[in-house]
C-alpha positions as CSV (number, residue, x, y, z in Angstrom):
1,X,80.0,146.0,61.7
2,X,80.2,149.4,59.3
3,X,80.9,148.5,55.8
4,X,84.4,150.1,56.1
5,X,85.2,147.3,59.1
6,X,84.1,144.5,57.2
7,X,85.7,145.6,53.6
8,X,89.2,145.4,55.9
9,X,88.0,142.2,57.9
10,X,87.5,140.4,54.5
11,X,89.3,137.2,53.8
12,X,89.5,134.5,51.9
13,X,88.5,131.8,54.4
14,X,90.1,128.0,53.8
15,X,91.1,126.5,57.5
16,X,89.1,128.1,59.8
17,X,85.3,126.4,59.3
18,X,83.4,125.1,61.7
19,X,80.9,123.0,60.1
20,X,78.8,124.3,62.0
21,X,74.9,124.5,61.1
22,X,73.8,128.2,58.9
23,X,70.8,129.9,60.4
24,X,68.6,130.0,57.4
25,X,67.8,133.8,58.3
26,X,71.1,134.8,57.9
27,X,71.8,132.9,54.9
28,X,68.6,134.6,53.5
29,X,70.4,137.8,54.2
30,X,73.6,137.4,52.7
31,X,71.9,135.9,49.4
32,X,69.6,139.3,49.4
33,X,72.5,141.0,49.6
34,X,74.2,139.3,46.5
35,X,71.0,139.2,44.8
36,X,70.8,143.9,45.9
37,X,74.5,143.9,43.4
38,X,74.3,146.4,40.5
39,X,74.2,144.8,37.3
40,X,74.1,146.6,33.7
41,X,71.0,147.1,32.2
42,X,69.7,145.9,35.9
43,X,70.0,142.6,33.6
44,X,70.9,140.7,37.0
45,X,72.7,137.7,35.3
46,X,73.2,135.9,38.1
47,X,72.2,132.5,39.9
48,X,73.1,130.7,43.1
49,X,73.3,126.8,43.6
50,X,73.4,126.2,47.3
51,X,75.2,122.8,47.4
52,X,75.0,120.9,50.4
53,X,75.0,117.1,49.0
54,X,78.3,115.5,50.6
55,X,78.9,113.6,47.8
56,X,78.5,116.2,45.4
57,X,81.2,118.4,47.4
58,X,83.8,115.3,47.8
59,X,83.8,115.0,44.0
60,X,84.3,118.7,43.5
61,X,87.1,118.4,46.1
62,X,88.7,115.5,44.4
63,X,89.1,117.5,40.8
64,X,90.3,120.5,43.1
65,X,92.9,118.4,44.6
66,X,93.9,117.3,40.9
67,X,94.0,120.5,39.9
68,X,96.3,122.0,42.4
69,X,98.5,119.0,41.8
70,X,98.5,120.2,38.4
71,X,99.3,123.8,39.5
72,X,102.0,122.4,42.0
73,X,104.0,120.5,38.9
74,X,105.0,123.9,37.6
75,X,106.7,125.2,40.4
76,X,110.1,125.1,41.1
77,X,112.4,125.3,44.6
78,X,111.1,127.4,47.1
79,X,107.9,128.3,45.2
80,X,107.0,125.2,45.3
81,X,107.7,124.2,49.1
82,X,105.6,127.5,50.1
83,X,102.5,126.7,47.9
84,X,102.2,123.2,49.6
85,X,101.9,124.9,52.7
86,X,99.1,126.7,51.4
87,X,95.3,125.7,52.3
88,X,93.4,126.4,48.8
89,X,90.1,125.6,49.5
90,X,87.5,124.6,52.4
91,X,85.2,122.8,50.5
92,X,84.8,120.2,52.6
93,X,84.9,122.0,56.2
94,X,82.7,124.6,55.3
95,X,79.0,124.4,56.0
96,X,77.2,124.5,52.3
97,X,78.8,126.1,49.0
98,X,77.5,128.9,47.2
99,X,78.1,128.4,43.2
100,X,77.5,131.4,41.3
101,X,76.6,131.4,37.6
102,X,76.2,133.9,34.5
103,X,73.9,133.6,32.3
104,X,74.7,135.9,29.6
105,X,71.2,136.0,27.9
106,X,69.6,137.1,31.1
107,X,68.1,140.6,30.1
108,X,67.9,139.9,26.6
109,X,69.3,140.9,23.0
110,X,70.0,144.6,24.0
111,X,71.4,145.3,27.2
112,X,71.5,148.5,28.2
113,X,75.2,149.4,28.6
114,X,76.6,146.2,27.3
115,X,76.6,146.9,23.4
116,X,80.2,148.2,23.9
117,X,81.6,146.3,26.3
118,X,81.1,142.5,25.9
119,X,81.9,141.5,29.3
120,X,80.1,144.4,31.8
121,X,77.7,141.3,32.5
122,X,80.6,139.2,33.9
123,X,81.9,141.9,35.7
124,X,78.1,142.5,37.4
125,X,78.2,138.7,38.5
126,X,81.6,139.6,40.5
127,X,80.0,142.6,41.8
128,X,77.3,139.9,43.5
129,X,79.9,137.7,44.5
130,X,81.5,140.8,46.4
131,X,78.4,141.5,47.9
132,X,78.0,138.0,49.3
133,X,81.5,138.4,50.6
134,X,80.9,141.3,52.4
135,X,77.7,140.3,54.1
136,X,78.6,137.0,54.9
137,X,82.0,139.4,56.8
138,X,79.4,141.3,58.2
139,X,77.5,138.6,59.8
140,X,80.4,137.0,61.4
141,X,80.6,134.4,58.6
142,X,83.5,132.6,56.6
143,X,83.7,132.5,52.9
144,X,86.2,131.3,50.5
145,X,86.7,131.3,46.4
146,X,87.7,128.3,45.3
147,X,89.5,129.0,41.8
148,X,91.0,125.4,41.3
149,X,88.7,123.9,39.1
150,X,87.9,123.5,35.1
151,X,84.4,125.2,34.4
152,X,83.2,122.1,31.8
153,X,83.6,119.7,35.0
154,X,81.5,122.2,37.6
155,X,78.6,122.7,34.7
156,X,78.6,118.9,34.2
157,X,78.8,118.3,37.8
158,X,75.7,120.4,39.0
159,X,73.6,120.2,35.4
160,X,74.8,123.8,34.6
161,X,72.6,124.1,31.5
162,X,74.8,125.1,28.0
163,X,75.8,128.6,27.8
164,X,75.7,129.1,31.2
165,X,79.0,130.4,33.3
166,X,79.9,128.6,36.5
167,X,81.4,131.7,38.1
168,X,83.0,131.1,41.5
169,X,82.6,127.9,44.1
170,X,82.3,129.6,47.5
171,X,82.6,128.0,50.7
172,X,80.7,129.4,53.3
173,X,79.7,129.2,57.0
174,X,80.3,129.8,60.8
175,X,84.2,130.2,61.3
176,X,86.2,129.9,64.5
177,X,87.3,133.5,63.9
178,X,89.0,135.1,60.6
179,X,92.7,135.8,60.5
180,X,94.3,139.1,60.8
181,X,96.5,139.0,57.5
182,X,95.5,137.0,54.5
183,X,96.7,133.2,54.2
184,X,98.7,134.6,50.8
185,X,100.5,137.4,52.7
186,X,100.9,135.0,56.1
187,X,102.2,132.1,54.2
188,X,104.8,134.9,52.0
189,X,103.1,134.4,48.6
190,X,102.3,137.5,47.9
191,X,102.5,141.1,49.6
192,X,99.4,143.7,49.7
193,X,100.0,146.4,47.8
194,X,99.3,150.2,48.8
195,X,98.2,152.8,46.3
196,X,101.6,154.4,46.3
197,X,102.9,153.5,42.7
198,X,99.1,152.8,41.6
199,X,97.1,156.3,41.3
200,X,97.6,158.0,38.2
201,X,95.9,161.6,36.9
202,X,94.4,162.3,34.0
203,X,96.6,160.1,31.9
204,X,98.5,156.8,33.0
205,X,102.0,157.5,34.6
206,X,100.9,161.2,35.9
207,X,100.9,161.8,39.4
208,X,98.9,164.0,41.3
């Protein structure tokens, strides 16, 4: 797969897992590849907690349950029926979860490229997390980011040590096959936008 093919076959897996075993290789792979992500200052402020422990992921799918519920109360009508026919997560179908964290002091008191912008270290952990998407694509693989959850329970859950960022919950592993238009855009919760409207030149609102 060419990295335009799998930037396009991208998606946020929830239903389709198999449960099926990983093959350690290719899990080595697409953690490499994460792990290969730019990072400012090459500070690399990332970590991954591979959690396989059943009872570690039921708990974390309780809270995500409680949290959708929570989500759920402040819809209304027809926004409301559509989101409970939205899958949100796959955390217990898929084979292991991938939990990726920032550490903000990795790289030390004077990051090279951060002194202006506070938060180019968050945005390099994203740029690993995109990189685990796209090889986990690229080897055939499911993976889904599960964003219903408070970040003080995930750092209490897995001993995130203080000052340290539980970033993203993904689910990952074999899928039956991945689905030719996102769940959001299937299910009518939201529609892909095209750059028409979005490109501007020189200056915001020009047009080329």
């Amino acid at each position: 797969m060419d990295l335009y093919e799998a930037i396009f076959r991208r998606r946020d897996v929830r239903a389709e897992f198999t449960g099926e075993p990983l093959d350690p290789e290719v899990l080595d792979r697409v953690l490499a590849a994460g792990n290969a992500a730019p990072s400012v200052g090459m500070s690399q402020p990332w970590d991954f907690i591979l959690v396989r422990d059943e009872g570690v992921r039921g708990k974390f799918y309780d809270h995500v349950r409680s949290e959708r519920d929570v989500f759920a109360a402040e819809l209304e009508g027809e926004r409301r029926e559509r989101f409970e026919r939205i899958k949100i997560e796959g955390v217990r179908e898929s084979t292991l979860a991938v939990v990726v964290t920032y550490d903000p002091s990795r790289g030390g008191d004077h990051v090279l490229g951060r002194h202006a912008i506070a938060d180019a270290g968050l945005y390099s952990v994203c740029l690993a997390i995109q990189n685990l998407w796209l090889a986990a694509t690229a080897e055939g693989l499911g993976m889904g980011w599960v964003s219903f959850y408070r970040e003080e329970f995930l750092s209490d859950l897995l001993s995130v040590p203080d000052g340290i960022r539980p970033v993203a919950w993904l689910c990952l592993g074999p899928v039956s096959g991945l689905q030719e238009i996102p769940d959001l855009e299937r299910h009518g919760w939201q529609k892909r936008r095209g750059l028409e409207g979005r490109l501007h030149v020189d200056r915001w609102g020009a047009e080329g």
